[in-house]
Structure formats: structure tokens, C-alpha cells
C-alpha positions in Angstrom: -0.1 15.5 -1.2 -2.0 12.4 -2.7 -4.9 13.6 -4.7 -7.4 12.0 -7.3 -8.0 13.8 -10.7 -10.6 13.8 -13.4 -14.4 12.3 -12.9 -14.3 10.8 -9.9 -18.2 9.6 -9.1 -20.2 6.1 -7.2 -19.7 3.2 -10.4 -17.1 5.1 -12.1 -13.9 2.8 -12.5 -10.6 2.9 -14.9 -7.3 1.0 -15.1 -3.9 1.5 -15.3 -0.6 -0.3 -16.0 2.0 0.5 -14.1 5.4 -1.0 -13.5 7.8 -1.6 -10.3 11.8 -2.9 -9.7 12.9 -5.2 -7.1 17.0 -4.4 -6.8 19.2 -6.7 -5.3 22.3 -6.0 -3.5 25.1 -8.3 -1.6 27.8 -6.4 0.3 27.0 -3.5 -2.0 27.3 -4.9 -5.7 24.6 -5.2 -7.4 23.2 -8.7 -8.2 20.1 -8.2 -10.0 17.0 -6.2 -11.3 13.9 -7.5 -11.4 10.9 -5.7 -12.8 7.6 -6.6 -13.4 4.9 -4.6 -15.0 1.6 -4.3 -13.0 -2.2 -3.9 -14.2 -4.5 -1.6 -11.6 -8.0 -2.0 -12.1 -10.0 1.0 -9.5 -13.5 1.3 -9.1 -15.4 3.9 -6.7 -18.0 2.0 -4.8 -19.7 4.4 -2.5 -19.1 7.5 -0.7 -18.8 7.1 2.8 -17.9 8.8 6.1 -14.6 8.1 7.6 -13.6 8.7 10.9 -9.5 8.3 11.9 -7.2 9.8 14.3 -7.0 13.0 12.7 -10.6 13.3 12.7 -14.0 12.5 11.4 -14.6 13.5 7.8 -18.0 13.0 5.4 -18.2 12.5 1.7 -15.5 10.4 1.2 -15.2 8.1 -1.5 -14.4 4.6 -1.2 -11.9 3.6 -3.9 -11.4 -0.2 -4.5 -7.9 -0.9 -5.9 -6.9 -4.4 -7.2 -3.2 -4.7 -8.3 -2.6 -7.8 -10.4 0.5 -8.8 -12.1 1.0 -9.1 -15.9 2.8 -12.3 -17.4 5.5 -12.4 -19.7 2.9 -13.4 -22.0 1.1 -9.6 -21.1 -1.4 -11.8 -19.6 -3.1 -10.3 -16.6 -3.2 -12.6 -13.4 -5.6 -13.0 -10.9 -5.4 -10.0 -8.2 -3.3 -10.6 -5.3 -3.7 -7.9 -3.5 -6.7 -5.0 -3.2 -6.7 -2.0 -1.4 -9.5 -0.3 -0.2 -9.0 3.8 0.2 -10.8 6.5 1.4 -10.4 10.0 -0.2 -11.6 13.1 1.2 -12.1 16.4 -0.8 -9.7 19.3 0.4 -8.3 16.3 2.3 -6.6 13.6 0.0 -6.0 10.2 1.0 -7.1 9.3 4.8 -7.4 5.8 5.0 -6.2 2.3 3.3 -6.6 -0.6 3.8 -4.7 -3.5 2.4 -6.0 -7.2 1.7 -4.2 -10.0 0.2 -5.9 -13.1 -0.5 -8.7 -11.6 0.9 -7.6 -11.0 4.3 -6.9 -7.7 5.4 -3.2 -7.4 6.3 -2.9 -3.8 7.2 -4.4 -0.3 7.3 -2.8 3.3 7.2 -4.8 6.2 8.8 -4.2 10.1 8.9 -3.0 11.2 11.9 -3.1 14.4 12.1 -4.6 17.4 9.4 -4.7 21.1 9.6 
């Protein structure tokens, strides 16, 4: 279960660093490992009602998410790619979009909740 912790409120925002791997493998042997550290910069802009296949749900917050990657030089780049996420208390996580260069690319929904 995906949940958000801490003061969660309209304006509040934070950041994180976070890191990921990239492994490569031919026939089975590995060939590389690439990892590169990434800076998350979140921001609550509203709360919101949501509606999605499993249902319609109110006060939601609406939870922008811009992942940028840090240099070499720990500089932090220009975001690439933002999400856009509704959270639902009791709930979790019900719906996210995802936009790279500021075109929307693809969106996750809940299906079903009990």
C-alpha cells in the first residue's frame, strides 16, 4: 500500500534525492551498471475529487512530482519528467499521471478498492 506521511497540506512541498540502476545483460553476463542519482522536488497543489474505475472519491490531494537528474558535477538538471498524483485518505494512491516534456505520456488508475 502506497501511502504519504507527515504534513501533507494545499502549498506544502519537500524534496528528495533518490537514486536508481540501469543493469545490463547479454546472453546472461553482466555488462554494465549504470546508476544515476535523482532529485524529486513534490508540491501539493490542491485538493481535488477524483473519479476512476474503482470509483469516485473526494478530498484528494493533487501531488505534483518533478524528477530531475543530478550531474556528475551534483548539479540538478532541468526536469524531464513530472507526474501528477492523486492520493486519497484511507485510500492511497488512485491516480498518476505521467508527462515528459510536457506532454502527458501515460496515466495509471485504481481499478478496483474494497
Amino acid at each position: 500500500v502506497n501511502t504519504l506521511q507527515g504534513a501533507i497540506y494545499v502549498g506544502h512541498s519537500w524534496s528528495q534525492t533518490t537514486s536508481e540502476s540501469t543493469i545490463t545483460t547479454i546472453n546472461g553476463k553482466l555488462q554494465q551498471i549504470e546508476t544515476n542519482s535523482i532529485f524529486l522536488a513534490n508540491e501539493v497543489i490542491s485538493n481535488e475529487q477524483v473519479s476512476v474505475p474503482a470509483g469516485t472519491f473526494s478530498d484528494c490531494i493533487l501531488l505534483k512530482r518533478e524528477e530531475s537528474e543530478i550531474s556528475d558535477e551534483d548539479d540538478v538538471k532541468e526536469p524531464e519528467v513530472y507526474y501528477n498524483e492523486w492520493w486519497c485518505e484511507g485510500v492511497g494512491l488512485v491516480k498518476t499521471d505521467t508527462y515528459e516534456d510536457g506532454a502527458l505520456v501515460g496515466s495509471e488508475v485504481l481499478t478496483n478498492y474494497e
